[in-house]
mmCIF file as Biopython writes it, N, C-alpha, C and O atoms, coordinates in Angstrom:
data_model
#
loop_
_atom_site.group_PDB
_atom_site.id
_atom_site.type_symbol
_atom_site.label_atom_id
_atom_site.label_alt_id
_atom_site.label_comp_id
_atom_site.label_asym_id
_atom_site.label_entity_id
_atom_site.label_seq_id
_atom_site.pdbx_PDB_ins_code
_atom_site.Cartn_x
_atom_site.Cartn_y
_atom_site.Cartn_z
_atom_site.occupancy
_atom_site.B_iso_or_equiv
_atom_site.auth_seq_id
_atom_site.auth_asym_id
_atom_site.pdbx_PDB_model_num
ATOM 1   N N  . UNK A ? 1  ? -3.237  -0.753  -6.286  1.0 0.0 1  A 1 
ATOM 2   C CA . UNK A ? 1  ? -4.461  -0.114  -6.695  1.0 0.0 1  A 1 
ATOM 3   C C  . UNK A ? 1  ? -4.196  1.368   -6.916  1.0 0.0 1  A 1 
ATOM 4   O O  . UNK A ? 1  ? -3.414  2.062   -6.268  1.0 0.0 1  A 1 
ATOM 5   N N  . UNK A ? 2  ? -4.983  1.753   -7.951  1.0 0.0 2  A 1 
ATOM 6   C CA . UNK A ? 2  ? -5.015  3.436   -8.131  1.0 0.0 2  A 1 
ATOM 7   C C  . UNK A ? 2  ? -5.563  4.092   -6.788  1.0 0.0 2  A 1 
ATOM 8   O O  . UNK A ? 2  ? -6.563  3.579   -6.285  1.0 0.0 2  A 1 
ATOM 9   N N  . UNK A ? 3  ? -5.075  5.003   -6.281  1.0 0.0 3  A 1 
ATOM 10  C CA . UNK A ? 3  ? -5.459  6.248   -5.042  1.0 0.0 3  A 1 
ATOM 11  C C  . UNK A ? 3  ? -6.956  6.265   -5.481  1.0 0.0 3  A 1 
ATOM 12  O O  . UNK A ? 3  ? -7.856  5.985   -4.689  1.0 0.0 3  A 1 
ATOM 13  N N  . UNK A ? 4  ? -7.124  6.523   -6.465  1.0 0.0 4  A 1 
ATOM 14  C CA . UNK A ? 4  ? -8.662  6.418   -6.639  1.0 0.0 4  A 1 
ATOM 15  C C  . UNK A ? 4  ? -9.735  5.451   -6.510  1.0 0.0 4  A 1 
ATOM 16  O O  . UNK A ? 4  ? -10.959 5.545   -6.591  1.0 0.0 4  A 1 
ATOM 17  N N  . UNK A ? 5  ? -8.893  4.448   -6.275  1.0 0.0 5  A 1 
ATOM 18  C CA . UNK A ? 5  ? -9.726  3.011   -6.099  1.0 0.0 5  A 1 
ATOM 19  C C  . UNK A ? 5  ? -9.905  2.808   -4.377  1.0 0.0 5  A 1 
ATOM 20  O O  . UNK A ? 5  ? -10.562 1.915   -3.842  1.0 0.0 5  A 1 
ATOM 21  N N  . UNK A ? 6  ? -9.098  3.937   -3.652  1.0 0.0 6  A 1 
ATOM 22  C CA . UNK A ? 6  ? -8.672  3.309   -2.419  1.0 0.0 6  A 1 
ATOM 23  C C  . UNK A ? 6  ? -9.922  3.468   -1.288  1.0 0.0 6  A 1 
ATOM 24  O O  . UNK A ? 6  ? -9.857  2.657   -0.364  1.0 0.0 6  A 1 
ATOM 25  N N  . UNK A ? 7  ? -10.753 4.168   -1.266  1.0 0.0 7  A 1 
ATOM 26  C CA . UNK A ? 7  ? -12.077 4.422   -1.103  1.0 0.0 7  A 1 
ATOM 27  C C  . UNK A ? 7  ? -12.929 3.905   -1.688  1.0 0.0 7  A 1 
ATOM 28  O O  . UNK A ? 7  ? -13.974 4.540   -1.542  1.0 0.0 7  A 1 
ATOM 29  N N  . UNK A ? 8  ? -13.075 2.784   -2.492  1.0 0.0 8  A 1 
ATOM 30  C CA . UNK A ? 8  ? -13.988 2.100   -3.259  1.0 0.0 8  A 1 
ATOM 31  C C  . UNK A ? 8  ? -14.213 0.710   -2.755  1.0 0.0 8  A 1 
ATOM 32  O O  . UNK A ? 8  ? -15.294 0.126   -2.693  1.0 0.0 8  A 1 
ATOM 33  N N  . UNK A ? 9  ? -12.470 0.053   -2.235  1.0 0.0 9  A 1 
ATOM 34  C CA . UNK A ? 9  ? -11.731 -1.161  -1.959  1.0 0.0 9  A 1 
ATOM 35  C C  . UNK A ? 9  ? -11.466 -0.839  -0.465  1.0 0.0 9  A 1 
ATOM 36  O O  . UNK A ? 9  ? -10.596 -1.461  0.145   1.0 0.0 9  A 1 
ATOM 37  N N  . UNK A ? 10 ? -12.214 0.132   0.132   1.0 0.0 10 A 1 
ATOM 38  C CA . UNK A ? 10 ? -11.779 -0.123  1.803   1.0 0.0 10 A 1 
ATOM 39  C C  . UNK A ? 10 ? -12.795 -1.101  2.440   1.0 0.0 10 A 1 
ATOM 40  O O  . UNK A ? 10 ? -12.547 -1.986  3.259   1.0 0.0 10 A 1 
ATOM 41  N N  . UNK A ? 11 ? -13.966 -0.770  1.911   1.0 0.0 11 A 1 
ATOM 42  C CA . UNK A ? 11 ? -14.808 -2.471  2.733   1.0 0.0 11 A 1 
ATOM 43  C C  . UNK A ? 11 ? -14.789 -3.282  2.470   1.0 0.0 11 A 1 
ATOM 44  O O  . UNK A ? 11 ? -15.548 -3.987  3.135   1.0 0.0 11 A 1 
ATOM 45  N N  . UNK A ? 12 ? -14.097 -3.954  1.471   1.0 0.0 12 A 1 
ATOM 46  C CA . UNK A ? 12 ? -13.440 -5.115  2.101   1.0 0.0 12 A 1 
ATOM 47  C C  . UNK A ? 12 ? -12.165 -5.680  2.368   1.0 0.0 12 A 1 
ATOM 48  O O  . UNK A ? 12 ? -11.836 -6.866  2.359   1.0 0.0 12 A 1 
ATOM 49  N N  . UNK A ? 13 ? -11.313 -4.387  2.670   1.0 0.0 13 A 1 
ATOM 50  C CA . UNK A ? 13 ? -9.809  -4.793  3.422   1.0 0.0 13 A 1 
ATOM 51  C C  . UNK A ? 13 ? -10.151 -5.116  4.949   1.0 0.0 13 A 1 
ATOM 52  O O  . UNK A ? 13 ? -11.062 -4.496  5.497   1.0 0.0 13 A 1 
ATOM 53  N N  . UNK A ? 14 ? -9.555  -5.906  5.506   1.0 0.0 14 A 1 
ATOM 54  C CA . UNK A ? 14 ? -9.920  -6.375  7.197   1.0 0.0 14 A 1 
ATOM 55  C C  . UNK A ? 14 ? -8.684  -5.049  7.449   1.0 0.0 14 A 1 
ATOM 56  O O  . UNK A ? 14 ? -7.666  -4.494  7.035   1.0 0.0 14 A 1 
ATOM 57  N N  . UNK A ? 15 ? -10.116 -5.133  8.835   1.0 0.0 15 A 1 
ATOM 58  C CA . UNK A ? 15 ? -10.007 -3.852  9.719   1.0 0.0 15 A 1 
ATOM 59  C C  . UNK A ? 15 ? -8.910  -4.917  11.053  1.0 0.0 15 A 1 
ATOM 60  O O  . UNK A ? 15 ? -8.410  -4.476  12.088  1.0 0.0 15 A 1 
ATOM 61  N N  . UNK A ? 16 ? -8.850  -6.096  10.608  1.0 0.0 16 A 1 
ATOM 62  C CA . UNK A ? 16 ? -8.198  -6.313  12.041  1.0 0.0 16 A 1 
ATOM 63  C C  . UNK A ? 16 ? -6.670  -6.550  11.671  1.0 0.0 16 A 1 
ATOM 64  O O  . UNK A ? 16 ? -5.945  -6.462  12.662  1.0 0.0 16 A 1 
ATOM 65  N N  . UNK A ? 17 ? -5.905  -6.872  10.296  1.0 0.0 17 A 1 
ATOM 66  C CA . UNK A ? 17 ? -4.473  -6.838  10.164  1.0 0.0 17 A 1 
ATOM 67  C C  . UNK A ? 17 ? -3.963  -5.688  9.559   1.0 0.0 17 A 1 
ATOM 68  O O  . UNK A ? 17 ? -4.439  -4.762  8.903   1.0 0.0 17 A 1 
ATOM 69  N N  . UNK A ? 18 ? -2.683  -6.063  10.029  1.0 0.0 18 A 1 
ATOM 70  C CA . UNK A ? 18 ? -1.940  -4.320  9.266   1.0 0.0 18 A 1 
ATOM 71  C C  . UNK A ? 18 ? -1.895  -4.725  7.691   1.0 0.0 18 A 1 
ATOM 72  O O  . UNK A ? 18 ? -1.758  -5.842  7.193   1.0 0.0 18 A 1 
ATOM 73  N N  . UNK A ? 19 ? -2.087  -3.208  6.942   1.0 0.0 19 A 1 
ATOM 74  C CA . UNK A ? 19 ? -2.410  -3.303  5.882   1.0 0.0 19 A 1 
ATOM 75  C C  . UNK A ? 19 ? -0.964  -1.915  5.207   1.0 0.0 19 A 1 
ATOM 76  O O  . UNK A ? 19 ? -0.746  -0.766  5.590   1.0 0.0 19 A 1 
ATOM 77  N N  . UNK A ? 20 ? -0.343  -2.695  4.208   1.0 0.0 20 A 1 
ATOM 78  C CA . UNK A ? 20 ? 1.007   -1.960  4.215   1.0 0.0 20 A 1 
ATOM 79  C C  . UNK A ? 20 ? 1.231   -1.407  2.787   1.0 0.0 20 A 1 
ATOM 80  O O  . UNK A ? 20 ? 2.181   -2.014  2.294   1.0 0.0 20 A 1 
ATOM 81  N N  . UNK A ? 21 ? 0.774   -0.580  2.019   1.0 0.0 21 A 1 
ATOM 82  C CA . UNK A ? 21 ? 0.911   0.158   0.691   1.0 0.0 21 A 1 
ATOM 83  C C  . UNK A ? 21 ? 2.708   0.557   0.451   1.0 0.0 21 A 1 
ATOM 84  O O  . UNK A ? 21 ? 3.622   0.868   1.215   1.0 0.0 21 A 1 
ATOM 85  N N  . UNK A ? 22 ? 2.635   0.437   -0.395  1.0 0.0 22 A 1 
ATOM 86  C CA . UNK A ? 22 ? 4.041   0.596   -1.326  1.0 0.0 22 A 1 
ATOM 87  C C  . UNK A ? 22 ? 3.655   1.076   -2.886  1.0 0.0 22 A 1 
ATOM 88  O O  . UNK A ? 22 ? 2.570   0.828   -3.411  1.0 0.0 22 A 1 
ATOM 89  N N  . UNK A ? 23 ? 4.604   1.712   -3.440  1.0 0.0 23 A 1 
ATOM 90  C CA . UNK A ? 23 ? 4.464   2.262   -4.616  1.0 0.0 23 A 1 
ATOM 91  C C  . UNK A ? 23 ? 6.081   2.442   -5.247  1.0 0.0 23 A 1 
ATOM 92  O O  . UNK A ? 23 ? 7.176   2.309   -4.700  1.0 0.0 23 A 1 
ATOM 93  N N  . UNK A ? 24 ? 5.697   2.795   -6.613  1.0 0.0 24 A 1 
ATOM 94  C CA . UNK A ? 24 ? 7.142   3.038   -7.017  1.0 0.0 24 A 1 
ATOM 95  C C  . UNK A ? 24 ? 7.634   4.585   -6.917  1.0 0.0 24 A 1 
ATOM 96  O O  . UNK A ? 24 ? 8.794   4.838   -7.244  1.0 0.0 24 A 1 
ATOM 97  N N  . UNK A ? 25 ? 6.913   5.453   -6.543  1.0 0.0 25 A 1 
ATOM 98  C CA . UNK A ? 25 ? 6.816   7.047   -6.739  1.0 0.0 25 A 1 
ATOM 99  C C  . UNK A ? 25 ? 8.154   7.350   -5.862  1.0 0.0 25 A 1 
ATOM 100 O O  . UNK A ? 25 ? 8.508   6.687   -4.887  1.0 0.0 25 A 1 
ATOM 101 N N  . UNK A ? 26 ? 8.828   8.485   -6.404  1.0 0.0 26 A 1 
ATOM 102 C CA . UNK A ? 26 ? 9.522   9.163   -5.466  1.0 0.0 26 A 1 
ATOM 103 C C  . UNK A ? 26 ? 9.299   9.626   -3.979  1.0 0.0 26 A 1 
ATOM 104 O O  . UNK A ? 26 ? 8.484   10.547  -3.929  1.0 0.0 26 A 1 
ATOM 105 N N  . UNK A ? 27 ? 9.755   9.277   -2.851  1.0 0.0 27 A 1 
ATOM 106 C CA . UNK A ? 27 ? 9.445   9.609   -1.725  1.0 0.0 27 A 1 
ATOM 107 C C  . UNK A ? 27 ? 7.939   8.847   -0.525  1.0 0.0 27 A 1 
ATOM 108 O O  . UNK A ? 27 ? 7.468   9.214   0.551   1.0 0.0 27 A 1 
ATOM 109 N N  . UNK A ? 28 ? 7.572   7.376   -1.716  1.0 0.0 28 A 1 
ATOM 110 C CA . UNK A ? 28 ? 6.484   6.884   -1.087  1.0 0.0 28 A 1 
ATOM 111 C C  . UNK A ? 28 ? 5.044   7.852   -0.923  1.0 0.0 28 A 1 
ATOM 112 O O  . UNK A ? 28 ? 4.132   7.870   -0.096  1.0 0.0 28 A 1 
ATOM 113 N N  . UNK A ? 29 ? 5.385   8.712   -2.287  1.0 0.0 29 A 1 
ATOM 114 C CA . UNK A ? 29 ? 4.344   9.288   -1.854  1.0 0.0 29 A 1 
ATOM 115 C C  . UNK A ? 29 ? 2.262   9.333   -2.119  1.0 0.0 29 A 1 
ATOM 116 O O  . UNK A ? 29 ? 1.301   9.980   -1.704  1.0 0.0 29 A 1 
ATOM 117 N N  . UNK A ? 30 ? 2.552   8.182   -3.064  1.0 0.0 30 A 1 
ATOM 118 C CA . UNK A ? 30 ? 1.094   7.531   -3.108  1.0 0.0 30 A 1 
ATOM 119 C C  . UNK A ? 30 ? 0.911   6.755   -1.804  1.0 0.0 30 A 1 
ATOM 120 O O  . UNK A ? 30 ? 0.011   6.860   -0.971  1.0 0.0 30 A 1 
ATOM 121 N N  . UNK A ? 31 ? 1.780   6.099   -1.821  1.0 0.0 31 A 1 
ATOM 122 C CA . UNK A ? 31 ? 1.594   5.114   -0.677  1.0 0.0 31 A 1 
ATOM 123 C C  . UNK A ? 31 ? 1.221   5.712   0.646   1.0 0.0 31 A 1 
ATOM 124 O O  . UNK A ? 31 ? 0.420   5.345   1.506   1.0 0.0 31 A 1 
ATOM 125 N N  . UNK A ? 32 ? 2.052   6.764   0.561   1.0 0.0 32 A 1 
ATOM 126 C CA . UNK A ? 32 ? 1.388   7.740   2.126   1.0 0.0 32 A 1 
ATOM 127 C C  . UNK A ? 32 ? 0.377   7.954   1.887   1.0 0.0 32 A 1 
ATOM 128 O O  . UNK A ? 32 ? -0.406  7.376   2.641   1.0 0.0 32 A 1 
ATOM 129 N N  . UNK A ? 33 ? -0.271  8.816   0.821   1.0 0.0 33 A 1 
ATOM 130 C CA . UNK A ? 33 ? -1.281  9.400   0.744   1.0 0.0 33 A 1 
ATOM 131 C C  . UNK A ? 33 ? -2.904  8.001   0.630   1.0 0.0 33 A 1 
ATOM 132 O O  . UNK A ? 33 ? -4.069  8.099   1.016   1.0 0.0 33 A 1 
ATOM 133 N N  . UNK A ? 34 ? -2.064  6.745   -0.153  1.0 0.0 34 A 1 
ATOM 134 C CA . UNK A ? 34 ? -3.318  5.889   0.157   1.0 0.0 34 A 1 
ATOM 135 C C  . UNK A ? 34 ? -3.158  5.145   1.642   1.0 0.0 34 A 1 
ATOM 136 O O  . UNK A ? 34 ? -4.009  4.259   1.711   1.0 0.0 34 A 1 
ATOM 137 N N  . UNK A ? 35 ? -2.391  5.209   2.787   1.0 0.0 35 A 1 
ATOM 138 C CA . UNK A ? 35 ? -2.503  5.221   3.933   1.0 0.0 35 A 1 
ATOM 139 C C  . UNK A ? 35 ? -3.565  6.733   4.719   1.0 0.0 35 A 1 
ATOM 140 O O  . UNK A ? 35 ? -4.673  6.646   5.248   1.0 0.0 35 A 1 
ATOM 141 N N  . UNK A ? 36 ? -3.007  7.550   4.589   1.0 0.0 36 A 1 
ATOM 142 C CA . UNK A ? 36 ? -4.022  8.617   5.056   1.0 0.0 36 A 1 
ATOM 143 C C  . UNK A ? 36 ? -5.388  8.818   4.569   1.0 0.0 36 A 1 
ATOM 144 O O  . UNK A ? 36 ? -6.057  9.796   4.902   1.0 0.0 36 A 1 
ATOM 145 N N  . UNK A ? 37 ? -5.870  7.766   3.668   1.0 0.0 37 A 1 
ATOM 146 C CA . UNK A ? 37 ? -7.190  7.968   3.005   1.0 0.0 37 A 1 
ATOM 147 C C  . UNK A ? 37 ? -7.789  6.793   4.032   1.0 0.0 37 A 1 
ATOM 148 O O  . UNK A ? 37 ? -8.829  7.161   4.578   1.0 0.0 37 A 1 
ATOM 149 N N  . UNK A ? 38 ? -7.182  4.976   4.536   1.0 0.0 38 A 1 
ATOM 150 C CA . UNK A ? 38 ? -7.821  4.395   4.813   1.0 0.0 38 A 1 
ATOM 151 C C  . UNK A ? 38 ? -7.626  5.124   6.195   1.0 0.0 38 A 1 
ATOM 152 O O  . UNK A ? 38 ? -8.810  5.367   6.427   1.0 0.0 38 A 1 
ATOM 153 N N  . UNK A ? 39 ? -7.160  5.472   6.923   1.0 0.0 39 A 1 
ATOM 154 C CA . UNK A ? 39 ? -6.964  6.054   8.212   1.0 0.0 39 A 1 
ATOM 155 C C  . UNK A ? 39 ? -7.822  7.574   8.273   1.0 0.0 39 A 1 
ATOM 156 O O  . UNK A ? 39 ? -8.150  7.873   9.421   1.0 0.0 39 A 1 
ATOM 157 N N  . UNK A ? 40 ? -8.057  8.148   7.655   1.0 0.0 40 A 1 
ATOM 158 C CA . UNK A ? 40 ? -9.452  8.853   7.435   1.0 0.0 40 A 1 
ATOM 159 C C  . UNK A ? 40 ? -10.813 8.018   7.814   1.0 0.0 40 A 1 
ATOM 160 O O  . UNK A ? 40 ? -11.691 8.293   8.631   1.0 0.0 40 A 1 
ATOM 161 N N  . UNK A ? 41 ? -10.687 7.008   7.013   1.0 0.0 41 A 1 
ATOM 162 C CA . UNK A ? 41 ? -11.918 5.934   7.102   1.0 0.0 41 A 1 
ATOM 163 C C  . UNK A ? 41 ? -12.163 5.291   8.260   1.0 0.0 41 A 1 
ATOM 164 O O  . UNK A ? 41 ? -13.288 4.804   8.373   1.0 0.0 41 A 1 
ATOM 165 N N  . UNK A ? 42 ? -10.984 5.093   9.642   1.0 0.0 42 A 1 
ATOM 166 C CA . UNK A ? 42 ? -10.968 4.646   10.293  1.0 0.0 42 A 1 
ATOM 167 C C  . UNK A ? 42 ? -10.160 3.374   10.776  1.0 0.0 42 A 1 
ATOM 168 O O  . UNK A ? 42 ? -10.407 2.578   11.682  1.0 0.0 42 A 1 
ATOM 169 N N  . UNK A ? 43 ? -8.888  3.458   9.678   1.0 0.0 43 A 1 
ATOM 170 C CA . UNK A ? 43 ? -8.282  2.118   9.945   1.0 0.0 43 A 1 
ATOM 171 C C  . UNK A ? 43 ? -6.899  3.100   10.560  1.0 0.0 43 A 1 
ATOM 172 O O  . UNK A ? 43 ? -6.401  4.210   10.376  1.0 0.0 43 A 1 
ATOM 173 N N  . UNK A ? 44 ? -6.685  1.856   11.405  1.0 0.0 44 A 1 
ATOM 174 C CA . UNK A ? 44 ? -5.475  1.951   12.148  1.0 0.0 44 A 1 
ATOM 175 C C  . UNK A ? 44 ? -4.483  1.361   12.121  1.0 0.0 44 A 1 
ATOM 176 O O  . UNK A ? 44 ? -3.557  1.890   12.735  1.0 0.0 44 A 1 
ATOM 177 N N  . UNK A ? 45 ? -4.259  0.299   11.566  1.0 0.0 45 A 1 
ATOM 178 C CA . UNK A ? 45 ? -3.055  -0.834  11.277  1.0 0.0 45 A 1 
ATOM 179 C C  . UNK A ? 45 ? -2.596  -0.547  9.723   1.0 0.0 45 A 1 
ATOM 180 O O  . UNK A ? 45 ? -2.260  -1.350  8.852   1.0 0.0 45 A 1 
ATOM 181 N N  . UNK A ? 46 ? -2.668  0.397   9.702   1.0 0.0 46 A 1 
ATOM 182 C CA . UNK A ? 46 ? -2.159  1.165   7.736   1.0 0.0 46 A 1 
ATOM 183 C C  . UNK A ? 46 ? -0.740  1.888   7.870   1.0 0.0 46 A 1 
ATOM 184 O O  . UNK A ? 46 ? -0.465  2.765   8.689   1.0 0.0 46 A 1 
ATOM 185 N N  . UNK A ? 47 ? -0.114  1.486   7.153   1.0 0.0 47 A 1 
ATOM 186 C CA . UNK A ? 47 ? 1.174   2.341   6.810   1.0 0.0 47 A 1 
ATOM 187 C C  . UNK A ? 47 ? 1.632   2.059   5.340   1.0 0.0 47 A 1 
ATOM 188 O O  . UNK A ? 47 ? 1.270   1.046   4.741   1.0 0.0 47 A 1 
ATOM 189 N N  . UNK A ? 48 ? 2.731   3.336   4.604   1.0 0.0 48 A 1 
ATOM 190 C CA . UNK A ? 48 ? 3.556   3.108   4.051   1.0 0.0 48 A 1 
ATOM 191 C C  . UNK A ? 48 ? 4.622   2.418   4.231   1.0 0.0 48 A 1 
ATOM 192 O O  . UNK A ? 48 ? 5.104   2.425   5.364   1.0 0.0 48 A 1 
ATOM 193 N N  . UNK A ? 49 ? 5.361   1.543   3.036   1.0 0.0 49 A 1 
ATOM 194 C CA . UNK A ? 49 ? 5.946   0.943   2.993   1.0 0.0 49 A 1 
ATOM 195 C C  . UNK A ? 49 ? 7.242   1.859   2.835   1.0 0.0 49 A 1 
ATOM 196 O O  . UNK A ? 49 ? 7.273   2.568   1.830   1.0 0.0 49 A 1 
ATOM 197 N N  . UNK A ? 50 ? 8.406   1.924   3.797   1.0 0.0 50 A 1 
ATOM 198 C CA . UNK A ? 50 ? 9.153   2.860   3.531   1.0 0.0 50 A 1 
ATOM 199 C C  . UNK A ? 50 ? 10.316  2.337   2.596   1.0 0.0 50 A 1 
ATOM 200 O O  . UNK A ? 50 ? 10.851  1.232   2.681   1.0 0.0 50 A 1 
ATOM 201 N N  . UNK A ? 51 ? 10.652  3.496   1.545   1.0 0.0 51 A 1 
ATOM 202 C CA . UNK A ? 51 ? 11.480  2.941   0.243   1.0 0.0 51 A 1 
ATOM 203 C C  . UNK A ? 51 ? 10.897  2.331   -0.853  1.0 0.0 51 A 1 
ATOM 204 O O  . UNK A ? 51 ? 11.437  2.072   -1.928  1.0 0.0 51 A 1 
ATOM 205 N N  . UNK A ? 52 ? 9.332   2.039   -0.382  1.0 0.0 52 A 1 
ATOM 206 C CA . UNK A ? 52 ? 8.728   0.964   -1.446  1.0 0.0 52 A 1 
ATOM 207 C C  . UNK A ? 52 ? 9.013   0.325   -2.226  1.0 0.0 52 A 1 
ATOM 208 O O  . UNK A ? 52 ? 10.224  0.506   -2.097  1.0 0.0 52 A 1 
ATOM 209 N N  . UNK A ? 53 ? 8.935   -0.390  -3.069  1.0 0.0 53 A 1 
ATOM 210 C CA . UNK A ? 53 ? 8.894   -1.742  -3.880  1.0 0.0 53 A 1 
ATOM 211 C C  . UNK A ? 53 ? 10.097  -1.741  -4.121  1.0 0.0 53 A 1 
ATOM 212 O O  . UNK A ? 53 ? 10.553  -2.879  -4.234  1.0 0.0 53 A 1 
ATOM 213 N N  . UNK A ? 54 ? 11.071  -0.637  -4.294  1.0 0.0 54 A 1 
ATOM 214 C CA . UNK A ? 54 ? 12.454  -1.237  -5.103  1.0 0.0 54 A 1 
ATOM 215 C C  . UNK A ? 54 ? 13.230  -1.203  -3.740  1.0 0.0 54 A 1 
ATOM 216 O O  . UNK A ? 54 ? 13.968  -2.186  -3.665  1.0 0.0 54 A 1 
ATOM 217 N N  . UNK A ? 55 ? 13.319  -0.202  -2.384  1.0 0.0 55 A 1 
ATOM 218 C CA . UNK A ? 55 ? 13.998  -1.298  -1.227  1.0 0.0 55 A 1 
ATOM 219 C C  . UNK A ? 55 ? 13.768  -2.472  -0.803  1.0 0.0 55 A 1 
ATOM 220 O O  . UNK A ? 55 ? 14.494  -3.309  -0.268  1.0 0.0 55 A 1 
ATOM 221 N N  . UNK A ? 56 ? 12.424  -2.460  -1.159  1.0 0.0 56 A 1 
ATOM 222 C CA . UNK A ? 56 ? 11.932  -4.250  -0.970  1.0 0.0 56 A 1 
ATOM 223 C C  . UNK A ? 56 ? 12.892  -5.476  -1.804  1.0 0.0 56 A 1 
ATOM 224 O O  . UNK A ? 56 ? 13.366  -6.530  -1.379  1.0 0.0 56 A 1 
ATOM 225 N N  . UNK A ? 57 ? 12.939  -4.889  -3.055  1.0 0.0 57 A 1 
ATOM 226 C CA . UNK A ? 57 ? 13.595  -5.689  -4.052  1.0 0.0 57 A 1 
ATOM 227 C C  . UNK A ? 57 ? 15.275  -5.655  -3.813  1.0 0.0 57 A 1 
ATOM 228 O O  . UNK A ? 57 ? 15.977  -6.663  -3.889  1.0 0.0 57 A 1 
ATOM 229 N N  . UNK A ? 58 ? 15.657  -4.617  -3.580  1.0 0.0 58 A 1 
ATOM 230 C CA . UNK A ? 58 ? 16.956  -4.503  -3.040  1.0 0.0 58 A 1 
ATOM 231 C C  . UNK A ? 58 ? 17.285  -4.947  -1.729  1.0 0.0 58 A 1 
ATOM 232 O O  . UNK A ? 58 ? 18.492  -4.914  -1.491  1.0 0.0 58 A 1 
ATOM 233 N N  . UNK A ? 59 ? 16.645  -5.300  -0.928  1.0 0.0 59 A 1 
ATOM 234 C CA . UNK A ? 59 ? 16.709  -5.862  0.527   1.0 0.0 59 A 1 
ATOM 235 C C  . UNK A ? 59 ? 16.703  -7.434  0.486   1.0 0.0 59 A 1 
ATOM 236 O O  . UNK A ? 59 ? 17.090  -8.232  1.340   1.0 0.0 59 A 1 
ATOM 237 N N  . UNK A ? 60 ? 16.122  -7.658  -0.819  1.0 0.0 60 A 1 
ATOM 238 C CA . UNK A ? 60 ? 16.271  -9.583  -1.714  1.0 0.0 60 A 1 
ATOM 239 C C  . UNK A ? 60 ? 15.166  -10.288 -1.486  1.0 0.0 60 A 1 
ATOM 240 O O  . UNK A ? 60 ? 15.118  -11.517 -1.447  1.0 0.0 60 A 1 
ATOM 241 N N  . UNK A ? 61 ? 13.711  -9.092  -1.238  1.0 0.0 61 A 1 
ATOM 242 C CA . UNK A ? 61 ? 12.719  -9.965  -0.765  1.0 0.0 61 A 1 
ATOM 243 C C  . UNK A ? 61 ? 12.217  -10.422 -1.966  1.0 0.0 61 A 1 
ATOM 244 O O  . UNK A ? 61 ? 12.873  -10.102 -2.958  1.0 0.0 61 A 1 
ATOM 245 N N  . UNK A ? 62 ? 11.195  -11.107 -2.141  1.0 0.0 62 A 1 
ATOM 246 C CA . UNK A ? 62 ? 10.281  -11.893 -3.204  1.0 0.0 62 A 1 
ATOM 247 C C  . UNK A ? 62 ? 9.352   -10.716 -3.936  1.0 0.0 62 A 1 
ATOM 248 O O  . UNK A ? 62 ? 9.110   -9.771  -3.184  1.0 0.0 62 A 1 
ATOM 249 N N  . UNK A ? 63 ? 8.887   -10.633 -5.052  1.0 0.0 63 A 1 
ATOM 250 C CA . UNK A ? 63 ? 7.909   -9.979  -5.616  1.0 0.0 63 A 1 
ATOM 251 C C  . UNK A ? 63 ? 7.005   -10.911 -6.385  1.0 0.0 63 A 1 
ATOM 252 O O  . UNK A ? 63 ? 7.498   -11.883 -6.958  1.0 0.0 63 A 1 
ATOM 253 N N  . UNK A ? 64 ? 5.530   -10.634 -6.436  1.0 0.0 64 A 1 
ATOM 254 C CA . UNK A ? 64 ? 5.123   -11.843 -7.376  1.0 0.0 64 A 1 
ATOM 255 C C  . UNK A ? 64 ? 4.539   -11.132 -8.734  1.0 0.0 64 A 1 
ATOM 256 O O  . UNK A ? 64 ? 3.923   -10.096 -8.483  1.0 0.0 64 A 1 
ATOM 257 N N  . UNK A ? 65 ? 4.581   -11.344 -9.579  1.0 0.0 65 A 1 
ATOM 258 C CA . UNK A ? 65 ? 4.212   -10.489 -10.715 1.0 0.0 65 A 1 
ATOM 259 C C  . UNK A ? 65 ? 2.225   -10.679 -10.996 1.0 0.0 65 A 1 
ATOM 260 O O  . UNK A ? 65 ? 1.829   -11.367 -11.937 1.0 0.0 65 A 1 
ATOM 261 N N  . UNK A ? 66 ? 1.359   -10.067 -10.174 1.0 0.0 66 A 1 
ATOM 262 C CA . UNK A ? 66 ? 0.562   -9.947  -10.560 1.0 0.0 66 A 1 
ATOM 263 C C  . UNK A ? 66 ? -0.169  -10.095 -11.582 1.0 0.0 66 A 1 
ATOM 264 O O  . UNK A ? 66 ? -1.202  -10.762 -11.642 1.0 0.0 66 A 1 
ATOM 265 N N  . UNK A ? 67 ? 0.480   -9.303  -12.675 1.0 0.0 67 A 1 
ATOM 266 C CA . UNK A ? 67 ? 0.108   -9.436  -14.044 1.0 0.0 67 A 1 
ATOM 267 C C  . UNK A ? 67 ? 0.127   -10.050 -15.024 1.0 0.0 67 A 1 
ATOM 268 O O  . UNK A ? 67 ? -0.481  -9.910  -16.085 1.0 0.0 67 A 1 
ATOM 269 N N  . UNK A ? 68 ? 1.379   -11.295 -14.431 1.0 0.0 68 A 1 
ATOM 270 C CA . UNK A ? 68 ? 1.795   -12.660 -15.369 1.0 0.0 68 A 1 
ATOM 271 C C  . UNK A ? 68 ? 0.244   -12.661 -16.025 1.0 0.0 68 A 1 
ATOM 272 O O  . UNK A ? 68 ? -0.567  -11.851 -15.574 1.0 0.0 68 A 1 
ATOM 273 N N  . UNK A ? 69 ? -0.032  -13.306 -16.774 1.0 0.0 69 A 1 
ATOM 274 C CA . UNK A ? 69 ? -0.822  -14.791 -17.328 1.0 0.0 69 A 1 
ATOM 275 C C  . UNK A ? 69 ? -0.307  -15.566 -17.926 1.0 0.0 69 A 1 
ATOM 276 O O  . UNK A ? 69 ? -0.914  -16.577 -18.280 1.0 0.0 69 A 1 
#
């Protein structure tokens, strides 16, 4: 989701599992910053994904392509 969406889409993320943002930006740095927006709001189980999406991909995990149709 856009940073701008992330305050729009916080009621209805559950407040009771961890909720883990990743991005492709240099240094994770959307991803931090849309962690410090839901943790503003009051969530506590939020973090960045460290390395985001391409250590993920380099570590050999799965990605699913969203955007197929």
């Amino acid at each position: 989701m856009d940073l701008a969406e992330v305050d729009r889409h916080a009621p209805g993320l559950p407040v009771d599992r961890e909720i883990v943002f990743y991005c492709s930006c240099p240094n994770d740095a959307s991803a931090a910053a849309a962690a410090k927006q839901l943790m503003r709001l009051g969530f506590t189980r939020v973090r960045p994904l460290q390395g985001g999406i391409e250590e993920w991909i380099a570590a050999g995990y799965e990605v699913a392509d969203t955007h197929a149709r």
